[in-house]
TORMISE-5236 format. One record per residue (C-alpha): residue number from 1; x, y, z. Coordinates in nm, 4 decimals, always signed. Layout:
BEGIN
rec k=NUM; x=X; y=Y; z=Z
...
This chain:
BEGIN
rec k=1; x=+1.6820; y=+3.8061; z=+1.5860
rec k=2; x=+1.9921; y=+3.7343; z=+1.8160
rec k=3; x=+2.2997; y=+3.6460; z=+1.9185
rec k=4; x=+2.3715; y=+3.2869; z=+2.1247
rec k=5; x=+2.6955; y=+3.1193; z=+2.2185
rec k=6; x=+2.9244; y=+2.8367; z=+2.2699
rec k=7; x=+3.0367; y=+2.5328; z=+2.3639
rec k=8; x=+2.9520; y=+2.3013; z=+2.6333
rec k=9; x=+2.6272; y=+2.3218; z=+2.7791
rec k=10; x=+2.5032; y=+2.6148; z=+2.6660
rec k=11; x=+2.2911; y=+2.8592; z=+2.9051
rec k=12; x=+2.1678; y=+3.1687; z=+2.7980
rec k=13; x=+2.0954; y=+3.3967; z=+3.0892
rec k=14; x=+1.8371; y=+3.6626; z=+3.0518
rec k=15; x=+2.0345; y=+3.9255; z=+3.1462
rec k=16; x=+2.1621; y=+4.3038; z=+3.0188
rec k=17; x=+2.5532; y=+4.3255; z=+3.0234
rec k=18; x=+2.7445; y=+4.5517; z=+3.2273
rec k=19; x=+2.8245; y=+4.5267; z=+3.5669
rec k=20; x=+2.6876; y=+4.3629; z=+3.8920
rec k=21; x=+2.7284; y=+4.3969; z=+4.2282
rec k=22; x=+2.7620; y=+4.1018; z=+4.4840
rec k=23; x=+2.6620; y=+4.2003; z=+4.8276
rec k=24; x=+2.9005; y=+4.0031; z=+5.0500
rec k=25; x=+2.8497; y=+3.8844; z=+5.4387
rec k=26; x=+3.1841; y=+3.7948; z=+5.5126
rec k=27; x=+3.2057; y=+3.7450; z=+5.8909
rec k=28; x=+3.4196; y=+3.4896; z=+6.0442
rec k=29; x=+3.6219; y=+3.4756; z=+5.7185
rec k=30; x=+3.3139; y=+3.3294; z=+5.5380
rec k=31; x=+3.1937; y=+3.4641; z=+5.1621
rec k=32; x=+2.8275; y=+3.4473; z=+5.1625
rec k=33; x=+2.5874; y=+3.6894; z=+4.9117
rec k=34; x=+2.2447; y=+3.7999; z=+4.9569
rec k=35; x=+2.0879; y=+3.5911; z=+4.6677
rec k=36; x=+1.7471; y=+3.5001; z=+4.4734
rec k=37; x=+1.6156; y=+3.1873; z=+4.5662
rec k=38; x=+1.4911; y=+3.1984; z=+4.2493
rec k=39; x=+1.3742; y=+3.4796; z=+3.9708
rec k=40; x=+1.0131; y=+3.4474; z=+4.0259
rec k=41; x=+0.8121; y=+3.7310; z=+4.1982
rec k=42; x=+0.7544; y=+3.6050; z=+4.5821
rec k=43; x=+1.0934; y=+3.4187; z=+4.6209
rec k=44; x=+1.2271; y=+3.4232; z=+4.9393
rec k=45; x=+1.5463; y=+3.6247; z=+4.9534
rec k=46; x=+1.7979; y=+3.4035; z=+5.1168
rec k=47; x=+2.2322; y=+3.3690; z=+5.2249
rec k=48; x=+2.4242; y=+3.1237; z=+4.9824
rec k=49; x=+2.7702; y=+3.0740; z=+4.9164
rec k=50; x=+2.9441; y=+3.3223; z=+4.6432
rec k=51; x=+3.1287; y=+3.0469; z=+4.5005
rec k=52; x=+2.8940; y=+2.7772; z=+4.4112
rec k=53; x=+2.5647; y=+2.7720; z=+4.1352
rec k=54; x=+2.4169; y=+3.0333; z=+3.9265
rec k=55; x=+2.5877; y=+3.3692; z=+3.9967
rec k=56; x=+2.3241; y=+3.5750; z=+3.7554
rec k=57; x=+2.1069; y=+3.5038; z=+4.1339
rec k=58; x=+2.2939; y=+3.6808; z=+4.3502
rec k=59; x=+2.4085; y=+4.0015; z=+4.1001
rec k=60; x=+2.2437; y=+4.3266; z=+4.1803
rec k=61; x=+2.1787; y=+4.5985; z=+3.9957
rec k=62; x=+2.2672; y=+4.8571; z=+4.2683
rec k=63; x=+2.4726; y=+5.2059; z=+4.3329
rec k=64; x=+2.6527; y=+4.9800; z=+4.5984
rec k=65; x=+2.9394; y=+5.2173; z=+4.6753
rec k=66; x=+2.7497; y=+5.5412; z=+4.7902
rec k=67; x=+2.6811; y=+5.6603; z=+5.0737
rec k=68; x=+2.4476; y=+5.9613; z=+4.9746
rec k=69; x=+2.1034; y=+5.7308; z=+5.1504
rec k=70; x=+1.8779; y=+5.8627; z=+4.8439
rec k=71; x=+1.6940; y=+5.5717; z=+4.8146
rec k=72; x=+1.7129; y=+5.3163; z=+4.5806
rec k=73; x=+1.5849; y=+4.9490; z=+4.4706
rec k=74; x=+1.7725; y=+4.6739; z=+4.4878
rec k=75; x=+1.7080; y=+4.4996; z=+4.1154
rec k=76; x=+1.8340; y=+4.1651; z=+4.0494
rec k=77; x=+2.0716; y=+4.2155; z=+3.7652
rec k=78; x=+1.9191; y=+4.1537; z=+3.4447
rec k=79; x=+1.5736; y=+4.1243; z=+3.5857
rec k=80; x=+1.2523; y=+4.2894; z=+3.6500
rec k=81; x=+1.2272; y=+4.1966; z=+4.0448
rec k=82; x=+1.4142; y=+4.3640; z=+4.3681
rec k=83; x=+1.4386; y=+4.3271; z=+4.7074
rec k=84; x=+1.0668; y=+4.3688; z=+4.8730
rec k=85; x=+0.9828; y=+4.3723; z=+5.2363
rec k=86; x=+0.6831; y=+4.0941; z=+5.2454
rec k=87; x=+0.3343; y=+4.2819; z=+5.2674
rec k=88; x=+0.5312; y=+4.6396; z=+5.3732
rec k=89; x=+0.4859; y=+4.5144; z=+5.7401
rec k=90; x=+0.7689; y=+4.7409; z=+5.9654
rec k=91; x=+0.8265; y=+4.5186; z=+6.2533
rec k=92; x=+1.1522; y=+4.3220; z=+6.3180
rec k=93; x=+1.1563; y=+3.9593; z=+6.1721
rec k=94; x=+0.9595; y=+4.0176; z=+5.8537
rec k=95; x=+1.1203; y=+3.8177; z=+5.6006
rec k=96; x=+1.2527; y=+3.9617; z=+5.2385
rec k=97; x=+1.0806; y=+3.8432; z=+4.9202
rec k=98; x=+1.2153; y=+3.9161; z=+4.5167
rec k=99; x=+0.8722; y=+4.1457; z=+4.3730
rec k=100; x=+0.8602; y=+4.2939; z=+4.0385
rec k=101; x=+0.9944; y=+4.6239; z=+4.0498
rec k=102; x=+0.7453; y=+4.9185; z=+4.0397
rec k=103; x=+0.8444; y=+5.2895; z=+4.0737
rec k=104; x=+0.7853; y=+5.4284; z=+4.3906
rec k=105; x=+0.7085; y=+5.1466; z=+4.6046
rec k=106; x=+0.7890; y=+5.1828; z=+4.9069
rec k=107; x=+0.8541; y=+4.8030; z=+5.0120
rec k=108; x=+1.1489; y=+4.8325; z=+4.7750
rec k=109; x=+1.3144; y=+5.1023; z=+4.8687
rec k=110; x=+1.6804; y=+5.1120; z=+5.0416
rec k=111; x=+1.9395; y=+5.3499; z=+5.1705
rec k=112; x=+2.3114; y=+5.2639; z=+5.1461
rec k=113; x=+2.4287; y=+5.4170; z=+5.4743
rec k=114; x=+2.7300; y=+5.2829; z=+5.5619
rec k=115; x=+3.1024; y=+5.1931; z=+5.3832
rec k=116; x=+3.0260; y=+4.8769; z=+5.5769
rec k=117; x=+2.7294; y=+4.7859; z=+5.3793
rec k=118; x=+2.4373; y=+4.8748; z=+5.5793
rec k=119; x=+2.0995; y=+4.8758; z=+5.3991
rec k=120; x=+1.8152; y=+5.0708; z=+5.5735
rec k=121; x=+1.5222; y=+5.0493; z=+5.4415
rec k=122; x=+1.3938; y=+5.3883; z=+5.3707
rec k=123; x=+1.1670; y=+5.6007; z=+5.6355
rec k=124; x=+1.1812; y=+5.2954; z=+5.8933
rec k=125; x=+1.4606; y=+5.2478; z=+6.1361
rec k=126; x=+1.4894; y=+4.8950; z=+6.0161
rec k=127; x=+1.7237; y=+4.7229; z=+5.8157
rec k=128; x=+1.8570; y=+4.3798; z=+5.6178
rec k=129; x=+1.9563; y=+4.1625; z=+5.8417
rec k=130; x=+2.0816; y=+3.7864; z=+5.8321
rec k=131; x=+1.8545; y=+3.6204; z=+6.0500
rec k=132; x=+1.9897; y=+3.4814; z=+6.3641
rec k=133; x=+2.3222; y=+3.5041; z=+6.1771
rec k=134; x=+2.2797; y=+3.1668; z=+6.0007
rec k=135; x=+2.5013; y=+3.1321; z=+5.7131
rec k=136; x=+2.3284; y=+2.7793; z=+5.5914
rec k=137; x=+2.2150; y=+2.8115; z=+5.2454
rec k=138; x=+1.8680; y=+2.9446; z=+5.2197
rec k=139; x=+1.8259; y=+3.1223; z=+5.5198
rec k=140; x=+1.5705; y=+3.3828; z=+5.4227
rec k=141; x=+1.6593; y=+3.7464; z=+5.5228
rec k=142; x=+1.4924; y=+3.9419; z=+5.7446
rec k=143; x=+1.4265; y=+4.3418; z=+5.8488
rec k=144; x=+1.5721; y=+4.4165; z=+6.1682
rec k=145; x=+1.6321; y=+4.7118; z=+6.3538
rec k=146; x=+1.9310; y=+4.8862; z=+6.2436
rec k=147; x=+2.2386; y=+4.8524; z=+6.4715
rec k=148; x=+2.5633; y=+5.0102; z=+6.2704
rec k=149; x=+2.7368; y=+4.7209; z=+6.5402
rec k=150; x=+2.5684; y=+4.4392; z=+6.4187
rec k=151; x=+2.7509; y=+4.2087; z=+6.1520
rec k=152; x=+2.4201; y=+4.0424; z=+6.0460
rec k=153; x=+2.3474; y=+4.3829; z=+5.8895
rec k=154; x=+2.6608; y=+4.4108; z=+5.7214
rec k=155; x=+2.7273; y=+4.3366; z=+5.3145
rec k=156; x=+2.9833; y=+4.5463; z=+5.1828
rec k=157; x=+2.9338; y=+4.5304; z=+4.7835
rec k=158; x=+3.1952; y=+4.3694; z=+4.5479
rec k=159; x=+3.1714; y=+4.4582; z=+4.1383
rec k=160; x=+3.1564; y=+4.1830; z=+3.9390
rec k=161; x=+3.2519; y=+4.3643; z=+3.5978
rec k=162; x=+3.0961; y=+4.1772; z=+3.2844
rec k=163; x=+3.3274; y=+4.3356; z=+3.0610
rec k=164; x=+3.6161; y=+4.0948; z=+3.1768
rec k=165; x=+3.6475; y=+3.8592; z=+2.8943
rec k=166; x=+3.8481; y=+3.5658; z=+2.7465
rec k=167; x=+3.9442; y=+3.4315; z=+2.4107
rec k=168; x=+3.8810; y=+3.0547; z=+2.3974
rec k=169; x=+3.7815; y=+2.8167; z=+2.1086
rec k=170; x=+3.4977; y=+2.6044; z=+2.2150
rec k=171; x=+3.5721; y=+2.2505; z=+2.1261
rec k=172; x=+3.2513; y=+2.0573; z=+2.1555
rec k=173; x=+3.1000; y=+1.6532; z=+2.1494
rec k=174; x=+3.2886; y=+1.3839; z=+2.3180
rec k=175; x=+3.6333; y=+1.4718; z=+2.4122
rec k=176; x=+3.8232; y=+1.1835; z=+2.1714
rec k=177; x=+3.6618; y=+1.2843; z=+1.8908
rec k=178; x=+3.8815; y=+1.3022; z=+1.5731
rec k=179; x=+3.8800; y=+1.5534; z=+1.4410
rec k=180; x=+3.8638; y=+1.7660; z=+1.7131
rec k=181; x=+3.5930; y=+2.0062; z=+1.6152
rec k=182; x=+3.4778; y=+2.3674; z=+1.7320
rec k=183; x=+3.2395; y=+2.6185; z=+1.7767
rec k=184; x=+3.2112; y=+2.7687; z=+1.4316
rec k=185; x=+3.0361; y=+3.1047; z=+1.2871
rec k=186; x=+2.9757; y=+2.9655; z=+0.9241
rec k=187; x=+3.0783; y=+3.3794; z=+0.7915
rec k=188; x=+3.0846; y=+3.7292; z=+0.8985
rec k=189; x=+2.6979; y=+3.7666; z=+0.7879
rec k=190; x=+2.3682; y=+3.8244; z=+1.0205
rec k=191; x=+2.1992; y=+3.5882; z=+1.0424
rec k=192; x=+2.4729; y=+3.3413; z=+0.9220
rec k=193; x=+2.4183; y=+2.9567; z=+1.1026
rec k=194; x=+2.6711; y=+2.8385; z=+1.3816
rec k=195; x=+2.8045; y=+2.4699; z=+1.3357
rec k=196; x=+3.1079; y=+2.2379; z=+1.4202
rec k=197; x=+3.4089; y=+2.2419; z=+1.1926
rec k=198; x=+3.7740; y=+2.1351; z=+1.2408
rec k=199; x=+3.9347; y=+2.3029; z=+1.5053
rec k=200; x=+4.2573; y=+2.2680; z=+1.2731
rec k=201; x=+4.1460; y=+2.3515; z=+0.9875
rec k=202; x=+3.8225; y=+2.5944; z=+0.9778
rec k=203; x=+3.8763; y=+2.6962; z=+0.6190
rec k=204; x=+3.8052; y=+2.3201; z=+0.5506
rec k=205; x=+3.4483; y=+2.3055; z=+0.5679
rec k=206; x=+3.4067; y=+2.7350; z=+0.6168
rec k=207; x=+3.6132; y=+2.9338; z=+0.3935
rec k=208; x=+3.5019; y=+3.2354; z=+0.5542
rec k=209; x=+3.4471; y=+3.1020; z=+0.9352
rec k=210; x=+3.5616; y=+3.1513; z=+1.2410
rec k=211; x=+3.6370; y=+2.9573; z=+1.5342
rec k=212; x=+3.7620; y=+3.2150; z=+1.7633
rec k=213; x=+3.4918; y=+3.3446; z=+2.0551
rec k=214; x=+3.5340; y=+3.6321; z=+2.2769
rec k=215; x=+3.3578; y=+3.4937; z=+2.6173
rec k=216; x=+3.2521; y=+3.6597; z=+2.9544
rec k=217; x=+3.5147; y=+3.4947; z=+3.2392
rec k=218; x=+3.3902; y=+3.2594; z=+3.4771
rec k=219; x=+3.1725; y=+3.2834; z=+3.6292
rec k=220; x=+2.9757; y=+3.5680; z=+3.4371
rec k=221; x=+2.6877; y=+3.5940; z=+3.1866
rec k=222; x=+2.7682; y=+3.8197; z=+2.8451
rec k=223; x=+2.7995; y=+3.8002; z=+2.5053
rec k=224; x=+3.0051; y=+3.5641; z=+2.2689
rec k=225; x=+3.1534; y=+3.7622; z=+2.0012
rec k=226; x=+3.3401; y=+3.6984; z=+1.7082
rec k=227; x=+3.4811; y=+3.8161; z=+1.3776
rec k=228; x=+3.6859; y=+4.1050; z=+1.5896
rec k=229; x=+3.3538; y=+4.1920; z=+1.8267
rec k=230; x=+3.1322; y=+4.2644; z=+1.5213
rec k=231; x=+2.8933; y=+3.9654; z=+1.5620
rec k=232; x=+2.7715; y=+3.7421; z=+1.8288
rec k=233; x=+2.5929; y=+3.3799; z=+1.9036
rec k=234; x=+2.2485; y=+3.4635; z=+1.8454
rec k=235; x=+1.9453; y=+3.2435; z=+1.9491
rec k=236; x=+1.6994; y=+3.2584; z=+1.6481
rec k=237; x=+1.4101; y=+3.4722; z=+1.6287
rec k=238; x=+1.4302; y=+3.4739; z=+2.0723
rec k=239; x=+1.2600; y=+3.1420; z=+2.0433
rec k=240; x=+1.3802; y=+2.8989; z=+2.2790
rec k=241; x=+1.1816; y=+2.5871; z=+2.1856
rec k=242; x=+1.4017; y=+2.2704; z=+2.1765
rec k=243; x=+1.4972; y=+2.2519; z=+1.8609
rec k=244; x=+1.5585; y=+2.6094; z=+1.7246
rec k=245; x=+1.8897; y=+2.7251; z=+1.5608
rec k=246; x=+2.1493; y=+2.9217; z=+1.7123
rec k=247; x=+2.3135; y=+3.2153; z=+1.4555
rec k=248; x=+2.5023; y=+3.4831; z=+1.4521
rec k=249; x=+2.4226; y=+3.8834; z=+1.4571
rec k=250; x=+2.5104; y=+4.2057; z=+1.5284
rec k=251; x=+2.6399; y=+4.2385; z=+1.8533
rec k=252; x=+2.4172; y=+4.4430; z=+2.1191
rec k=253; x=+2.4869; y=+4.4036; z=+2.4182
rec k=254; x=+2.1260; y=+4.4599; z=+2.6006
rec k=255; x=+1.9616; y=+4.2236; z=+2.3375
rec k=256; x=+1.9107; y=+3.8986; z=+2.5762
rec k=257; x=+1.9261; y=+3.6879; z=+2.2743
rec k=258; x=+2.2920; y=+3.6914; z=+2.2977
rec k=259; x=+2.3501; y=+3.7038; z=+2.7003
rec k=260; x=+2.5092; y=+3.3327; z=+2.7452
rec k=261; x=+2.7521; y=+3.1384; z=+3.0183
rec k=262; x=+3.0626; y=+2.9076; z=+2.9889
rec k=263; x=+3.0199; y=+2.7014; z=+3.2438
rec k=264; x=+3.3138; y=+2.5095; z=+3.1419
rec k=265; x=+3.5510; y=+2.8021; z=+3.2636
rec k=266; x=+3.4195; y=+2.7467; z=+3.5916
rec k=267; x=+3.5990; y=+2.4296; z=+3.7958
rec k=268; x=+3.3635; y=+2.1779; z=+3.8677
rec k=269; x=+3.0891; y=+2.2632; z=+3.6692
rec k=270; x=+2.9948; y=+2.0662; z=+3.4064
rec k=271; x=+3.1311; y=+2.1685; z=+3.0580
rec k=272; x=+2.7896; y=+2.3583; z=+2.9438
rec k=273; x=+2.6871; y=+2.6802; z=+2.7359
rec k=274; x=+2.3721; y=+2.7771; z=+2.8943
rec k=275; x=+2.1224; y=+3.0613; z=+2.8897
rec k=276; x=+1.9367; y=+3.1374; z=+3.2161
rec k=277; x=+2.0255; y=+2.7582; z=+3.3403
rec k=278; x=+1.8100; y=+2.5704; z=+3.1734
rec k=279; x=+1.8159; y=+2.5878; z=+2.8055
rec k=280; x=+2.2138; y=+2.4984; z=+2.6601
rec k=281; x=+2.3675; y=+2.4477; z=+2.3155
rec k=282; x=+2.3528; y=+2.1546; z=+2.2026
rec k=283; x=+2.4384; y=+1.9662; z=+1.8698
rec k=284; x=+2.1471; y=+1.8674; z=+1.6779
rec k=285; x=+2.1010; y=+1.5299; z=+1.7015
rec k=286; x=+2.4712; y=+1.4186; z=+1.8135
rec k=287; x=+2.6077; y=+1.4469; z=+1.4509
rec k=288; x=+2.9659; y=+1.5084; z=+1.5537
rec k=289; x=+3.0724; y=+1.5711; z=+1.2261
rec k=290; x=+3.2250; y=+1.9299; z=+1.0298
rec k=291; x=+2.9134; y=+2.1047; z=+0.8947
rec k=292; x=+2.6596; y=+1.9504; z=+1.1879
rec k=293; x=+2.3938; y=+2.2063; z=+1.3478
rec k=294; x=+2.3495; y=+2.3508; z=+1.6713
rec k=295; x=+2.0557; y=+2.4297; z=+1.8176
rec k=296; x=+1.9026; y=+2.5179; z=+2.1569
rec k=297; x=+1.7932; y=+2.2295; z=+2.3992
rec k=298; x=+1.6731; y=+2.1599; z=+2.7702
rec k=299; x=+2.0026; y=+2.1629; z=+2.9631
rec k=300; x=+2.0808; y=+1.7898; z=+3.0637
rec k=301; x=+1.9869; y=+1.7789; z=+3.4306
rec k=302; x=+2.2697; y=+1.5455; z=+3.5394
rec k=303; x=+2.5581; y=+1.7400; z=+3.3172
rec k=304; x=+2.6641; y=+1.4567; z=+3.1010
rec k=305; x=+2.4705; y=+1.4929; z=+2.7807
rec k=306; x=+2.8208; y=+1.4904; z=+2.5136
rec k=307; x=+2.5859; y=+1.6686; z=+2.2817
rec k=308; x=+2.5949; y=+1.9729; z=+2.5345
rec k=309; x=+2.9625; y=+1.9363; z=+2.5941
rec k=310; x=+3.2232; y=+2.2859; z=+2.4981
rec k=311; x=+3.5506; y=+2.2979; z=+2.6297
rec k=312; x=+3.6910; y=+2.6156; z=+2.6338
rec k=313; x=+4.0322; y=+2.6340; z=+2.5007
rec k=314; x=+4.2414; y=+2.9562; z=+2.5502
């Protein structure tokens, strides 16, 4: 059992917290990342703007700043899949796929070569390469050979540290509702329920709860803690069938249970707690009232669901 969180639409993203790396192409003053088209083995491997969608897609799990070329994979962050070279064929143009990770294969295997962020692919001469240069969203990336002069081969690596937190109270259901109500651990128990209770007045309907949450910034995936980091929103028994009840637990951070993101800390994204983008909290059965339960739900598609609605509040 464990840990889920917050307010909003709630997405839980299947991820283990600590710290990602975006690989940047930044020529001609624009911030593009090498990013998973999606996190299912054979996506293409594509260019899309840091600032906009689903940054658990464009995270790496990589040693980003050295320069030592032992090779390495280059493992989406929080996920079983890297950066493959389609069918191992070494000739310039072949595109880059996501492929589960195996040990020792070859097609996955990189050396960081450069403080400018040159990736070589190990024992060839070729390496990543933005294809034609084409920043459009979804151009796939290709092997190329390596040319330390070329900006299409070029991603220096920024750290995106998911230790960098918030406090907020998540305020949740339609945004004139009276009482304003919250995000509430019920008490400072495992397995203890999460529900709505007066933002004002906790005690109220809790005695023991807590309305405080300790969340990963914008535009990060983490845990949401509470009750001075000892417990965290839990999703149930792992199960994420509509319907299921969120709790609290023992905080652990590599339990994916408890790996959630605020999308209302981010501007212009809808007001959402979600876990891997497209399961969110939600209140069960829009019973805005102190005491009513949250569960787990499809994220609304179109971002207006009031059920799925947590506005962070710092």
């Amino acid at each position: 059992m464990r840990s889920t969180y917050s307010f909003l639409t709630l997405s839980a993203l299947v991820a283990v917290v600590s710290a990602g790396t975006q690989l940047e192409f930044t020529k001609d003053g624009f911030s593009r990342c090498i990013a998973a088209s999606s996190k299912t083995p054979g996506a293409p491997v594509v260019i899309h703007d840091c600032s906009t969608g689903d940054a658990s897609n464009y995270d790496w799990d990589i040693d980003a700043f050295s320069t030592d070329q032992i090779p390495q994979q280059i493992k989406l962050f929080g996920q079983d899949l890297c950066v493959d070279v389609t069918s191992g064929v070494n000739a310039d143009g072949t595109k880059l796929q996501l492929w589960t990770c195996t040990q020792g294969n070859t097609n996955q295997l990189w050396s960081h070569t450069s403080s400018l962020g040159i990736w070589q692919w190990a024992g060839t001469n070729k390496c990543i390469d933005l294809t034609d240069g084409n920043i459009s969203d979804g151009n796939q990336f290709q092997v190329w050979t390596c040319d330390s002069s070329n900006m299409n081969q070029q991603f220096p690596g920024r750290t995106v540290p998911d230790t960098q937190t918030v406090t907020v109270t998540l305020e949740g259901g339609p945004a004139l509702s009276q009482p304003r109500l919250c995000l509430a651990a019920t008490e400072n128990t495992d397995g203890a329920r999460v529900s709505l209770a007066p933002c004002d007045n906790v005690a109220s309907t809790f005695p023991s709860g807590n309305i405080t949450w300790v969340v990963p910034r914008a535009d990060l995936a983490g845990i949401l803690s509470t009750y001075g980091g000892t417990k965290c929103l839990d999703l149930r028994n792992g199960d994420s069938t509509n319907g299921n009840g969120l709790q609290i637990w023992s905080c652990d951070s590599s339990n994916v249970n408890q790996v959630w993101r605020v999308e209302g800390l981010i501007p212009k994204i809808s007001p959402r707690i979600d876990r891997d983008g497209n399961k969110c909290m939600d209140i069960k059965d829009g019973n805005v009232s102190p005491g009513a339960d949250i569960q787990i739900w499809d994220c609304d598609p179109n971002g207006t669901s009031v059920n799925q609605r947590w506005i962070p509040r710092q």
